[in-house]
C-alpha positions in Angstrom: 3.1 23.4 9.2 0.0 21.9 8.2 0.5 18.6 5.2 -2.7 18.0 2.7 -3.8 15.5 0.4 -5.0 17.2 -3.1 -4.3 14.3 -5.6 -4.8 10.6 -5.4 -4.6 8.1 -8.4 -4.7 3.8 -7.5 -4.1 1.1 -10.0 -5.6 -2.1 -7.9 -7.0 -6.0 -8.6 -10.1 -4.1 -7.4 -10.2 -1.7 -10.4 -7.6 0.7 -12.4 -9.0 4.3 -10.7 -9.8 5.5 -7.6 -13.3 5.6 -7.6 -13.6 2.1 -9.2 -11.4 0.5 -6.2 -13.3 2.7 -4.0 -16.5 1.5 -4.8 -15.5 -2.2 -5.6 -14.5 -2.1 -2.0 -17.4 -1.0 -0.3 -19.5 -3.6 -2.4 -17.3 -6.2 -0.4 -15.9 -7.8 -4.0 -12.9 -9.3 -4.2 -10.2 -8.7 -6.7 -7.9 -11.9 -6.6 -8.6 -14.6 -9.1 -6.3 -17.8 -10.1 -3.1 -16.1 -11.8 -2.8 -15.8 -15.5 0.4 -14.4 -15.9 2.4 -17.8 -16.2 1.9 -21.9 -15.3 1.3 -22.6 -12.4 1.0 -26.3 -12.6 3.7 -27.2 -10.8 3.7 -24.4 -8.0 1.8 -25.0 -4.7 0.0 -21.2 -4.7 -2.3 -20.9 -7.8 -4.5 -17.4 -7.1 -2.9 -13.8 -6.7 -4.8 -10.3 -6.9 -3.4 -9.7 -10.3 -3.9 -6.1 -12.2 -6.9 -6.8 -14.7 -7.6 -4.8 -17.7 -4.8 -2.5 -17.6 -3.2 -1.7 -20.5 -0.3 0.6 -20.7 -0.8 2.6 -23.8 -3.9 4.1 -22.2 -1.7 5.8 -19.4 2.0 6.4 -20.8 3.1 7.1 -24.5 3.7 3.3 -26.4 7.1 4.1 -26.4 7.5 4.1 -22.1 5.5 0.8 -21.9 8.6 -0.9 -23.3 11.1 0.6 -21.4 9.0 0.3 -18.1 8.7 -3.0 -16.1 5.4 -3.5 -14.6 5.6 -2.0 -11.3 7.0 1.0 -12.9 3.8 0.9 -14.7 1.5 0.7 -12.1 3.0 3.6 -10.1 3.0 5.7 -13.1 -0.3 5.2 -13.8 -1.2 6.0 -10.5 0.9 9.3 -10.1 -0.4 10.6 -13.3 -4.1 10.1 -12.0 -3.3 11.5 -8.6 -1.4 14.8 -10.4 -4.1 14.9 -13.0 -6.5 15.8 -9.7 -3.8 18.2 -8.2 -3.3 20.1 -10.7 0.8 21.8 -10.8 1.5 21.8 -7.4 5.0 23.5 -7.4 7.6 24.8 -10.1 9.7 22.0 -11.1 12.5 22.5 -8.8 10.2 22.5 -5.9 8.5 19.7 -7.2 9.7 15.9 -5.1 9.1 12.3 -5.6 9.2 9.1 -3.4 8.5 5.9 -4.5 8.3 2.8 -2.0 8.9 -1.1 -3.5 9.3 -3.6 -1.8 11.1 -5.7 -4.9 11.5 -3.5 -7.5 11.6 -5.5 -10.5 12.2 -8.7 -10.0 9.8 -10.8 -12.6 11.8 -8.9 -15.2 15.6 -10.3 -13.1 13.6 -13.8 -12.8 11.9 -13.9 -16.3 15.9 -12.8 -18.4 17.9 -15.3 -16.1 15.3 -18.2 -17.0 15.7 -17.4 -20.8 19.3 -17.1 -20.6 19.3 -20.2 -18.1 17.3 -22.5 -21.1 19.9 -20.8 -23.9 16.6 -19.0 -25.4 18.9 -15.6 -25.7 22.4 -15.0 -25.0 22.2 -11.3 -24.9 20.6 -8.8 -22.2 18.6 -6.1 -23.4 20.2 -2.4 -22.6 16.8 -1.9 -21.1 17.0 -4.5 -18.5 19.3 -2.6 -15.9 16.7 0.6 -16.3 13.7 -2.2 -15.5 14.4 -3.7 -12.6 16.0 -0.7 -10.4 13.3 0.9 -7.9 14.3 4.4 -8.2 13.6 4.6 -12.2 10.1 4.1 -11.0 10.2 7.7 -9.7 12.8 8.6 -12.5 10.2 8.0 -15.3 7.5 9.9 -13.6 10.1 13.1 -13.0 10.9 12.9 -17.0 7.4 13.1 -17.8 6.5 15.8 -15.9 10.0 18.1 -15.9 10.0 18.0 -12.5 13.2 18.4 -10.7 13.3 18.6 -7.0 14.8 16.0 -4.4 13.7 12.4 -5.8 13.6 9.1 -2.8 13.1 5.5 -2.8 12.3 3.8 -0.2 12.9 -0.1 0.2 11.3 -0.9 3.9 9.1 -4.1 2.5 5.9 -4.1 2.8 6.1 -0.9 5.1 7.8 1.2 2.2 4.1 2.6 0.8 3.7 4.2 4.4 6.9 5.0 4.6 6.9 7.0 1.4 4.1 9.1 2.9 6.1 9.9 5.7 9.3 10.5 3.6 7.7 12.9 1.5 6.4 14.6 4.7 9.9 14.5 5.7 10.7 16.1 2.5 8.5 19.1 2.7 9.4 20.2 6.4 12.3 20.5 6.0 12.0 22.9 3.4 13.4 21.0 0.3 10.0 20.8 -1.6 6.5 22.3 -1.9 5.1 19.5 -2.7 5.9 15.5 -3.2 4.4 12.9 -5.1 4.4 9.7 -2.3 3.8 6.5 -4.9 3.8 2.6 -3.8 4.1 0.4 -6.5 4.8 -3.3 -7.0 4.4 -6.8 -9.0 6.0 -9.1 -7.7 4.2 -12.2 -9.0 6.8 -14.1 -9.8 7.7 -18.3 -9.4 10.8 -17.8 -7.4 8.9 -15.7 -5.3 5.9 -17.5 -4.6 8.4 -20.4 -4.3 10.5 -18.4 -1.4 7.0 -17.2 0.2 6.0 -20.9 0.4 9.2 -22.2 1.6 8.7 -20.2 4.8 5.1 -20.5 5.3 4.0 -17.4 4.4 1.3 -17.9 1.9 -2.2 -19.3 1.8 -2.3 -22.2 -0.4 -5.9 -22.4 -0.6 -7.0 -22.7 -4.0 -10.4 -20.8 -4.0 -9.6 -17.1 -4.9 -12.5 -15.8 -3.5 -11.9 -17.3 0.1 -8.2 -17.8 0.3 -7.5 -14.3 1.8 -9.5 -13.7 4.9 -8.0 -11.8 7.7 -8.8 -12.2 11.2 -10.8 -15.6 10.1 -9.7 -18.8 12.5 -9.2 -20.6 8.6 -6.6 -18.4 7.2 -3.4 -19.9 6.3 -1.4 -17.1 5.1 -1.6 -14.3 2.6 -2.4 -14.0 -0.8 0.3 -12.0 -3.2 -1.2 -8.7 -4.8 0.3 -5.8 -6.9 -0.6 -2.7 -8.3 0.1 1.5 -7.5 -1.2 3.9 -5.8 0.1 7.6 -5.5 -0.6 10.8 -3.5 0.3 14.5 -4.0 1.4 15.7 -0.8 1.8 19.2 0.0 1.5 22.4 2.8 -2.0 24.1 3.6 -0.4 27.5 2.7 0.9 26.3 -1.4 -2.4 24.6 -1.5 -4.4 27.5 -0.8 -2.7 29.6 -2.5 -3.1 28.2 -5.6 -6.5 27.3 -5.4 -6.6 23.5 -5.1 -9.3 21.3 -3.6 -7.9 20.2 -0.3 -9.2 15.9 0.4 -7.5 15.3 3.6 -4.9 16.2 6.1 -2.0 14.3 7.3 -2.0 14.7 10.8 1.1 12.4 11.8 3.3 9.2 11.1 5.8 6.8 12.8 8.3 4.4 11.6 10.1 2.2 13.5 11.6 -1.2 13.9 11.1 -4.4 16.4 15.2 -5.2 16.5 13.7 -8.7 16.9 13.8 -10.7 14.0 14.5 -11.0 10.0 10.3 -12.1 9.1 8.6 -12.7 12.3 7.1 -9.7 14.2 7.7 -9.4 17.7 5.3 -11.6 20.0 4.3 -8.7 21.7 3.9 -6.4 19.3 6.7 -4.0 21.1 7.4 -2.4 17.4 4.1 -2.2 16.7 2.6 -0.5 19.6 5.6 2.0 19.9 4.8 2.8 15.9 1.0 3.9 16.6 1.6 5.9 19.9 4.2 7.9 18.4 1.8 8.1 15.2 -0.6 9.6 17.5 1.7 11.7 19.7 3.1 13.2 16.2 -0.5 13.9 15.3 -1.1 15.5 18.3 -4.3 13.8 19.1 -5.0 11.2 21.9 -5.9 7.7 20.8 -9.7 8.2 21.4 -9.6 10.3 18.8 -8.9 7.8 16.5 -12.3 6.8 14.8 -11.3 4.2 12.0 -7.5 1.7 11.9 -6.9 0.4 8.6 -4.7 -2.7 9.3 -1.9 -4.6 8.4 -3.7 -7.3 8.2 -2.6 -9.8 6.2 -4.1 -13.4 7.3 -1.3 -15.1 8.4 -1.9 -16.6 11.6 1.2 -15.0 13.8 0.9 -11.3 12.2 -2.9 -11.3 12.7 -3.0 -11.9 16.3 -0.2 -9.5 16.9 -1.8 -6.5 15.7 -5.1 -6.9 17.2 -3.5 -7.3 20.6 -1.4 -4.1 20.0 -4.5 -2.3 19.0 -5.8 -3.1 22.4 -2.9 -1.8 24.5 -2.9 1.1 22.5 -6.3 1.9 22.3 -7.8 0.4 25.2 -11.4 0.6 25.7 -11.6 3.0 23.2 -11.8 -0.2 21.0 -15.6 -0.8 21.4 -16.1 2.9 19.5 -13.6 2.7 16.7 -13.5 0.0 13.6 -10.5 -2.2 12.5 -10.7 -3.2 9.5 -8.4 -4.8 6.7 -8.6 -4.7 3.0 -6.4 -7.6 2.3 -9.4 -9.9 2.0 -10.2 -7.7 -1.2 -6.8 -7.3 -3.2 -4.3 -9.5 -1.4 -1.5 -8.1 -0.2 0.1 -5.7 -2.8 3.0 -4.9 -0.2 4.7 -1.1 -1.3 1.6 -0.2 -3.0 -0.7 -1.3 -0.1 0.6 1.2 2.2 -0.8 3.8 -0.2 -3.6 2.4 -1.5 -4.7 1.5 1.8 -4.4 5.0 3.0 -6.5 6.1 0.5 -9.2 3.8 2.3 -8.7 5.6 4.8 -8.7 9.2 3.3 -11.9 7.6 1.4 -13.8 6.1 4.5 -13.3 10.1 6.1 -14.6 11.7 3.0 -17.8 9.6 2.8 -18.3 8.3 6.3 -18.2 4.5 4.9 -16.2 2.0 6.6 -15.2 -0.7 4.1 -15.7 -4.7 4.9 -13.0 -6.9 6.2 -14.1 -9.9 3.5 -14.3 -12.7 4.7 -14.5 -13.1 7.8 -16.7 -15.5 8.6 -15.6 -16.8 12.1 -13.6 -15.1 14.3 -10.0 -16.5 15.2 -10.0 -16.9 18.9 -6.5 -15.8 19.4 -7.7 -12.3 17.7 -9.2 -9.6 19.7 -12.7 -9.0 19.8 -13.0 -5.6 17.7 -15.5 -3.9 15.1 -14.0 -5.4 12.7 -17.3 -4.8 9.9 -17.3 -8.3 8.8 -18.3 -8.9 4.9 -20.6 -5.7 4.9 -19.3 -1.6 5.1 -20.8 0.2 7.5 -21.7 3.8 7.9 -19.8 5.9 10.5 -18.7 9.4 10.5 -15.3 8.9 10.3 -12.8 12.6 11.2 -9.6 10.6 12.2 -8.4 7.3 10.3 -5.1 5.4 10.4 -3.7 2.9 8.0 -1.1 0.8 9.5 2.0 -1.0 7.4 4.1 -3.5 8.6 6.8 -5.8 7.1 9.6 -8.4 7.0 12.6 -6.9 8.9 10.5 -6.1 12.1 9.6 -2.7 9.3 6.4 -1.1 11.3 4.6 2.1 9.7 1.5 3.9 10.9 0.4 7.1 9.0 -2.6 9.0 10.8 -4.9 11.5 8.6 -8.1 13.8 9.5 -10.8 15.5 7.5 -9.2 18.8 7.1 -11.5 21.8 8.2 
C-alpha cells in the first residue's frame, strides 16, 4: 500500500500559507521578533516566533474563534488549507483525524488561574474545559467538515507533529480510514512556561530576535519558543487516483521510538536517535544513500545539537558529503507539535522544487558538531527525490518520517 500527500495547509511566524512560509524560507528571513502577546519585563526570555497577522475570522466562522483557544486555531486554519487543496478525500465515515500538541492549551489554564489568582473573576467560563483539551483541536475540525471516522491525539512533545504523520499512516493500513488529516498545532507562549524552560536551561536568552536562534552555531544558547499549525491530508495511491486528485509527495516510511534514558536530556549517544532513522529507512525500504536531504531536529541547544549531527554520521556514513542537513529552527523557532509538520512540508517542498532551504544563522561552526552540508544562511539548488524530517523531544520522544517524489 502506497501513502500520498494531496493537501498541505501551514500557519507559521514565517507567513499564514504554505507558499508564503515556503518562500519566506528560502529567502533565509526569520520569523521570530520580541513577543507582543504579554510583559515581559520581568522575564529573562524577551523574543519568540509568534503568529503575525493572523486573524481568526478570516479562517473559521466568528462564532469558533471564541470557543477555540489559539492552538486550536492554528491547526484549524491549517487543516482547512490543506483540505481546501485535497479536495473530499473519503465519505465521512472514512474520513480520520490526528492532531499532535505538545501542551494543548495551556496559556488559556495559565491566563484563568492568574485572573482568578488576583480575584479579577470568580467564575470559569463553560468554554474553558473545551479550550485547553488537545483532542478538541481535532474535534472542531471533524464538526466543521461532518467527518466521522477514527479521530487521535497524540501527546509525544515536541515529536507529536511527526508522530501524527505516522499515526495517521497507522490509521490507514490498517484499514480504518481512506484518508487522515495529520495536523500539529501549538502556542505555548506563556510566562510559566518560558519560566519552566528557563529554570532548566533550555532557552536562549539572547535578546536579538534575529540572531538568538541559530542551530549548529558555536554561540547558541538554547532555543527560541515558536507556535503555529500545519496540517497534511494523508491518503492511499489507489483513493487518490481514483478520484482524481493531484498527488505532491509520497510517504515512503517512519519510526518512533524512545531512548529509555532520561526525562529532557537525549541520550549522549544518540542510541534513540539512530535506531529512529534506520528503522525510518528500513520501513521506507530504501538504503541510507538514498537519502538526499535530513531536515533536523535541530533546535540550538548545545547538548541536542551535537547529538544529532553525530547520529547522522553513524547512520549515514560517508554518504554525508552528498546529502544536506539542514534546520529550520533558525527561521521560526521551535513551534514543537506543529514543527514536526511544518517541517515535513520543507521537506515535501525542497523535493518538489529541488531548493534546499538555509540553516540561518550559522555563522561559525560549533566544533563539537559534525562537519556536514549544512547550507549556511543561503538555499541551495539540488534535486532532491528522497527527504527526511527528523522530530525529537523531552521524554527521550524520537520521530523520523521519510518521503519521496512520487512517480
Amino acid at each position: 500500500m502506497r501513502l500520498v500527500i494531496t493537501g498541505m495547509g501551514a500557519i507559521t511566524p514565517l507567513g499564514n500559507s504554505v507558499d508564503e512560509y515556503w518562500d519566506n524560507l528560502v529567502a533565509g528571513k526569520c520569523g521570530i521578533n520580541e513577543i507582543t502577546r504579554f510583559d515581559t519585563s520581568e522575564l529573562p526570555v524577551k523574543v519568540a516566533g509568534e503568529i503575525k497577522d493572523f486573524e481568526p475570522s478570516e479562517h473559521m466562522p466568528k462564532k469558533l474563534t471564541r470557543e477555540m483557544d489559539p492552538f486550536m486555531q492554528y491547526g484549524f486554519a491549517a487543516a482547512m488549507q490543506a483540505i481546501d487543496q485535497a479536495g473530499e478525500a473519503a465519505e465521512p465515515d472514512r474520513m480520520g483525524i490526528v492532531v499532535g500538541t505538545a501542551l494543548g492549551g495551556i496559556n488559556h489554564i495559565s491566563e484563568t488561574q492568574d485572573v482568578l489568582s488576583k480575584g479579577i473573576r470568580s467564575k470559569v467560563s463553560p468554554r474553558f474545559v473545551p479550550k485547553i483539551i488537545g483532542n478538541e483541536a481535532a474535534a472542531q475540525v471533524a464538526i466543521a467538515k461532518g467527518y466521522r471516522g477514527p479521530s487521535l491525539t497524540v501527546s509525544t512533545a515536541c515529536s507529536s507533529g511527526g508522530d501524527a504523520i505516522g499515526t495517521a499512516c497507522m490509521l490507514i493500513q490498517a484499514g480504518q480510514a481512506d484518508a487522515v488529516v495529520a495536523m500539529g498545532t501549538e502556542s505555548a507562549l506563556s510566562p510559566i512556561f518560558i519560566l519552566g524552560l528557563t529554570s532548566a536551561h533550555a532557552l536562549s536568552t539572547n535578546p536579538d530576535p534575529a540572531k538568538a536562534s541559530r542551530p549548529f552555531d558555536r554561540d547558541r544558547d538554547g532555543f527560541v519558543i515558536g507556535e503555529g499549525g500545519g496540517a497534511l491530508v494523508i491518503e492511499t495511491e489507489e483513493n487518490a487516483k481514483k478520484r482524481g486528485a493531484k498527488i505532491i509527495a509520497e510517504i515512503a516510511g517512519f519510526s518512533n521510538c524512545t531512548d529509555g534514558y532520561h526525562v529532557t536530556s537525549p541520550h549522549p549517544e544518540g542510541i534513540g536517535a539512530i535506531f529512529c532513522m534506520e528503522k525510518a529507512v528500513e520501513n521506507a525500504g530504501i538504503k541510507p544513500e538514498d537519502v538526499d536531504y535530513i531536515n533536523t531536529h535541530g533546535t540550538s541547544t548545545p547538548v541536542g545539537d551535537p547529538i544529532e549531527t553525530s547520529a547522522i554520521v553513524k547512520v549515514f556514513g560517508d554518504h554525508t558529503s552528498d546529502m544536506y542537513v539542514t534546520s529550520s529552527k533558525g527561521a521560526t523557532g521551535h513551534m514543537m507539535a506543529a514543527g514536526g509538520i511544518t517541517e515535513a512540508i520543507t521537506c515535501i517542498k525542497a523535493i518538489e522544487t529541488g531548493i534546499v532551504p538555509p540553516t540561518i544563522n550559522l555563522d561559525n561552526l560549533d566544533e563539537k558538531c559534525e562537519k556536514l552540508n549544512y547550507a549556511p544562511n543561503k538555499a541551495v539548488e539540488k534535486q532532491v527525490n528522497v527527504a527526511m524530517s527528523n522530530s525529537f523531544g523531552f521524554g527521550g520522544q524520537n520521530s523520523s518520517v521519510i518521503f519521496k517524489k512520487y512517480e
